[in-house]
C-alpha positions in Angstrom: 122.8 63.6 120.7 122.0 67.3 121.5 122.2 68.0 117.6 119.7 65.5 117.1 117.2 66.8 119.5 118.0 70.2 118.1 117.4 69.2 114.4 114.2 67.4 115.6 112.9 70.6 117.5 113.5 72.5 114.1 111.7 70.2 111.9 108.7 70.0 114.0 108.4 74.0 113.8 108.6 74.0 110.4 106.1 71.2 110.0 103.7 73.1 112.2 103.9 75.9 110.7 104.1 74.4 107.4 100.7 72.6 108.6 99.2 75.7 110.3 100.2 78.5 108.9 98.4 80.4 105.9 99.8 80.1 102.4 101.0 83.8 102.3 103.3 82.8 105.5 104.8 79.9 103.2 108.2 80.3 100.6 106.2 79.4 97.3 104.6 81.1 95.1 101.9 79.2 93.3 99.1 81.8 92.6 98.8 83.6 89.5 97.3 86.7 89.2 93.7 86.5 89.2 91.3 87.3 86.0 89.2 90.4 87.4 85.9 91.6 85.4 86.5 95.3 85.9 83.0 96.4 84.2 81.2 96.6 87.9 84.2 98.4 89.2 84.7 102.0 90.1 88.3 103.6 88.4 89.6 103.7 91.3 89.2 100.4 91.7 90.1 99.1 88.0 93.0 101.6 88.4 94.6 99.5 91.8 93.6 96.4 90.0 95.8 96.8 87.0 98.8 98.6 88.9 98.7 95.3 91.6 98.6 93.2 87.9 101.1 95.4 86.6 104.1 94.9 89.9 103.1 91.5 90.5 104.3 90.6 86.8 107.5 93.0 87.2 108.3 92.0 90.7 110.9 95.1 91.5 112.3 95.2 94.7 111.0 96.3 98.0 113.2 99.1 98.3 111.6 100.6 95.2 108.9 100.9 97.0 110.0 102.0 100.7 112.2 105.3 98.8 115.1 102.8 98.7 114.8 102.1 102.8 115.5 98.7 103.2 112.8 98.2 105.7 109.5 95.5 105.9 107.8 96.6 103.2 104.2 95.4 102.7 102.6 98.6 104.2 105.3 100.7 101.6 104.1 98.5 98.9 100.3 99.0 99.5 101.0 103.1 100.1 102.9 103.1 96.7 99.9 101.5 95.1 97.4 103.9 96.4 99.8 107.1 95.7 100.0 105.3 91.8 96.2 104.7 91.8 95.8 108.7 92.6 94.3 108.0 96.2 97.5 108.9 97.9 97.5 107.7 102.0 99.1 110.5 104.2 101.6 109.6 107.1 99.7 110.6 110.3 102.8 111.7 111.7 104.5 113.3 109.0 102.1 113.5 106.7 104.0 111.6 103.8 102.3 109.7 101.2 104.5 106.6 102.5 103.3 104.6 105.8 106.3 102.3 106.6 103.8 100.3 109.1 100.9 98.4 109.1 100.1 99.3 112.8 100.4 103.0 111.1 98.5 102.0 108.1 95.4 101.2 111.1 96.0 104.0 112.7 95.7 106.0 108.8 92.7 104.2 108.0 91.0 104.8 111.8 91.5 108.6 111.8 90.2 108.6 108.4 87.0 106.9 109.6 87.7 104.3 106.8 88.4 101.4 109.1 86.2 98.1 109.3 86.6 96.1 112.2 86.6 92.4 110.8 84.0 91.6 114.0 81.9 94.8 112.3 80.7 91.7 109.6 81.7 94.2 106.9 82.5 92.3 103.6 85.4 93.9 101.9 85.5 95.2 98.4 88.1 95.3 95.5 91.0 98.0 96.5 89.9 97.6 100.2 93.5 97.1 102.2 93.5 93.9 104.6 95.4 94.5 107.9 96.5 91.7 110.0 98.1 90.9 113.3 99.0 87.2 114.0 100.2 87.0 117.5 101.7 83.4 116.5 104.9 85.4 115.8 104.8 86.1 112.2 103.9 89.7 112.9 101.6 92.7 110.9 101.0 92.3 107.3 98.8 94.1 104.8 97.4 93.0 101.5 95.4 94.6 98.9 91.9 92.9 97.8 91.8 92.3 94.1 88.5 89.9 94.2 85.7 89.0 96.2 83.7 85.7 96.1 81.0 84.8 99.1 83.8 84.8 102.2 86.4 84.5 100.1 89.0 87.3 98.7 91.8 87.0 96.3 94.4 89.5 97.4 97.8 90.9 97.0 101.0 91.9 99.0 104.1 93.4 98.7 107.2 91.4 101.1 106.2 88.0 101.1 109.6 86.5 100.9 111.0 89.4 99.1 107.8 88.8 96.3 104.5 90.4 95.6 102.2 87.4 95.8 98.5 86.5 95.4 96.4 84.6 98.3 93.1 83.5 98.8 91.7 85.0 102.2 88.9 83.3 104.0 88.5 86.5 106.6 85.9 84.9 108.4 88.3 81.9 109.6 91.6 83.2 109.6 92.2 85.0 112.9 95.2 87.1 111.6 93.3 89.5 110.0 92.1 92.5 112.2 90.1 94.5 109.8 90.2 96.6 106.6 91.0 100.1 105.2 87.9 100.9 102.8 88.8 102.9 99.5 87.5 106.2 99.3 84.1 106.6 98.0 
């Protein structure tokens, strides 16, 4: 009896959260990697575009990424990117190109002046880092903006179920997402 009520419990999460939850909180991976015109982008933008192609395709490891820490590694994977696309991030406490944490990653883009509120109404661009915090218990996560349509984004993270996936964000309506870090101008 107890086991039943238990297994019943379980698969009424997982149905919730299968219901409620945004796709990059779900086990599959049905997104391919988006088709990007480049010719309006800047090169620092085409350049994070085709690396985020480029480790989506290969799919290493997270630990290639985090130095070989085996750590969450979505904030490692978007530093690595920016470090490849020559706008390296530095640690604000140790002043390392690597910032293990999104809460860190804020903090990076705040001191830097290059954080956007997402109640500011500012509409991210390509290369701009998403940061959210869910308080529905799947924690901080970060993604990288490959596209931009209207309110929608196309965008890409690192430690999604040990994969670097692509989502489509409506920023407007999902209430994870606390802001962005802009890209250098």
């Amino acid at each position: 009896m107890i086991a039943a009520v238990v297994a019943s419990v379980v698969l009424l999460f997982v149905a919730v959260v299968w219901w409620w939850a945004p796709s990059r909180y779900l086990p599959w991976d049905t997104a391919s990697f988006p088709a990007t015109d480049t010719a309006s982008l800047s090169t620092e933008q085409v350049a994070v575009v085709d690396l985020l192609e480029v480790e989506h395709r290969t799919q290493r490891p997270g630990t290639f990424f985090s130095e070989g820490v085996e750590e969450e590694w979505c904030a490692d994977f978007v530093s690595w990117i920016m470090r490849e696309a020559g706008m390296p991030l530095s640690n604000p406490h140790s002043g390392h190109w690597r910032i293990p944490g999104v809460y860190t990653l804020q903090e990076y883009y705040e001191q830097q002046d290059r954080f956007e509120p997402v109640e500011s109404g500012y509409r991210p661009e390509v290369g701009d880092v998403v940061l959210y915090e869910n308080t529905a218990g799947f924690g901080q996560h970060t993604n990288i903006v490959v596209a931009v349509d209207g309110d929608e984004a196309i965008t890409v993270g690192g430690n999604e179920f040990g994969r670097i996936r692509v989502h489509t964000l409506e920023w407007s309506d999902d209430s994870a997402v606390v802001g962005f870090g802009r890209l250098p101008k």
